[in-house]
C-alpha positions, 0 to 999 in steps of 0.5 A: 279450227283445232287439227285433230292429229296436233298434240298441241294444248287446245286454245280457247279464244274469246271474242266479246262484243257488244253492237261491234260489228264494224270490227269483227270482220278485222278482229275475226280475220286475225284471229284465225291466220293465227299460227298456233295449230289448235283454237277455236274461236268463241263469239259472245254476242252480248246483247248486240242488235246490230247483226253481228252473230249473223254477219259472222256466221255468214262471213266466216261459216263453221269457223267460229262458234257464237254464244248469243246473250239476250242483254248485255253482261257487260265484260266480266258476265260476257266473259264468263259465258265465253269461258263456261263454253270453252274447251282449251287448256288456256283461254285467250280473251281479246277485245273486238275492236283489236288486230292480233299479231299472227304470232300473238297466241303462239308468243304467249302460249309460249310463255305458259308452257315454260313456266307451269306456276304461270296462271296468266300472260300478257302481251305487248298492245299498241296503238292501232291509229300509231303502232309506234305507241304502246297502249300497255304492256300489262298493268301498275297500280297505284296505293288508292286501288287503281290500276292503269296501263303499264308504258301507256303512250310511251313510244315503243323503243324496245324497253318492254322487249323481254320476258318478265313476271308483271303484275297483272294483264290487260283484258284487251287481251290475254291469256289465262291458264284454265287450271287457274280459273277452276281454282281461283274462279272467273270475273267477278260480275259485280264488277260489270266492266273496268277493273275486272281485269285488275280483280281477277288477277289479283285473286289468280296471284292470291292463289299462288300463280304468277302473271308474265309478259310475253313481248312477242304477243303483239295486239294493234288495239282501238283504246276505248272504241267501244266505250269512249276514252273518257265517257261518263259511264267509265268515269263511273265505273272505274271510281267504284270499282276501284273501291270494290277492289281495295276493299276485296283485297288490300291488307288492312293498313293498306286499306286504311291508307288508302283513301288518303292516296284517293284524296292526294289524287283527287287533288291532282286531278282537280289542278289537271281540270284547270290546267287541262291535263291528264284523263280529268282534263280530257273529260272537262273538255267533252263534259264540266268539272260539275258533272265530274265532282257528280260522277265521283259522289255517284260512284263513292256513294254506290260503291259504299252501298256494295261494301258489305257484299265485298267484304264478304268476298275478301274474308272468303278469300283470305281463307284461300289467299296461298301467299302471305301479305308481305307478298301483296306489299311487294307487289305494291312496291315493284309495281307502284304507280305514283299519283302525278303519273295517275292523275296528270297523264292520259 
């Protein structure tokens, strides 16, 4: 807990979970023999049944403070009623089914502290099952709206071992500048959970901040443990969100363009269930390519339904965007993820 003589900013670290009470016990452990001398750690039990709050209380007594929600508000409600009961300068979001690094907070503060128009940083997330395997090094996206993990699966050779400006963090684990989150707002919570990392992001660099990458940050992360890798809901999920996030913030050719780059993906994705590769060849063999072609009408068909809502949103925030749209291209360009690599890789 914080040390009331240390002039060190305030860390804030967020632990959300929902009936994860096998990983807390790790999760937690780690977030305390963290080397920063001033957190606290936030517990969000988000609609759990499985005695969690009570596990920690016990296990860890007076060390963690517990925010206790009646049901689950999926990431991006659970989040925000972490980030509503902190009191950090910058907030730490981590996942609970995750084993930081000692250093991690310290890493990343780091960087925050060097670099003032910083609003957001990310650290390097590797395999818990193969720490010689990146999860991601922050995130790419791709023309049609989706975001994917930038490095993912690749081999950890030292390629993302320096400090750079990226696009966007993952919400496995993260940091967030909370001047930026009183300016620009928490989760969207029409998100419910995928893609939100992406979206608030993107309305954080909207609003004149910069995203970095601290290399030093390292996270051993359980990918998917909570949710499944390739479950129908996330499949879901990601599909609509995608569209959400399109239509809240790409520029409007951008925009028109886009469904053009889905289709091209879609297409990939139909050769990847034959031939058995990327995300779409995985969910085929645990579900069929007709629960799939179902799961995208669903998701197309309820993101259409939330379009009016969403286009709201983006005219609200164009008032507020603090960069011009040639920024948003860039953005595209340096950070661009192509179709094949989306499609035909896990």
């Amino acid at each position: 807990m914080p040390e009331e003589n240390d002039k060190s900013p305030l860390i804030s670290v967020v632990v959300l979970t929902c009936n994860g009470r096998p990983h807390l016990e790790e999760c937690i452990s780690s977030l305390l023999a963290q080397t920063w001398p001033r957190l606290e750690v936030i517990l969000v039990v988000n609609g759990s049944r499985d005695g969690s709050a009570r596990f920690v209380e016990e296990r860890f007594p007076g060390r963690v403070r517990i925010v206790r929600l009646e049901k689950n508000l999926g990431y991006t409600g659970g989040n925000n009623r972490g980030i509503a009961a902190a009191r950090g300068r910058y907030i730490a979001l981590i996942n609970d089914d995750t084993r930081a690094d000692s250093r991690w907070l310290e890493e990343m503060a780091a960087v925050m502290e060097a670099a003032p128009g910083c609003g957001m940083v990310a650290g390097k997330i590797l395999s818990y099952f193969d720490p010689g395997t990146i999860d991601n090094v922050g995130h790419i996206i791709c023309r049609d709206g989706t975001f994917r993990g930038r490095g993912r699966l690749e081999k950890d050779r030292g390629q993302y071992d320096r400090v750079e400006e990226i696009l966007s963090p993952s919400g496995c684990a993260m940091m967030v500048r909370i001047e930026a989150l009183r300016q620009c707002g928490g989760f969207d919570e029409d998100f419910f959970i995928y893609g939100d990392d992406a979206e608030l992001s993107l309305r954080i660099r909207l609003g004149g901040w910069k995203t970095y990458y601290a290399p030093g940050a390292v996270v051993l992360h359980k990918y998917s443990a909570s949710t499944g890798a390739y479950s129908r809901e996330k499949a879901f999920l990601v599909e609509r969100n995608r569209i959400w996030l399109t239509v809240k913030y790409f520029p409007l050719p951008a925009l028109a363009a886009a469904p053009f780059f889905s289709l091209g993906r879609m297409a990939l994705q139909a050769y990847g269930v034959v031939a058995g590769r990327g995300a779409s060849g995985e969910f085929v063999r645990q579900y069929s390519a007709g629960l799939l072609l179902l799961i995208l009408v669903r998701a197309h068909l309820a993101a259409l339904g939330g379009i009016p809502k969403m286009w709201k949103k983006r005219r609200r925030l164009r008032r507020e965007r603090k960069v011009p749209v040639s920024e948003f291209y860039r953005w595209l360009r340096e950070y661009g993820l192509s179709l094949r690599e989306l499609a035909l890789t896990k």
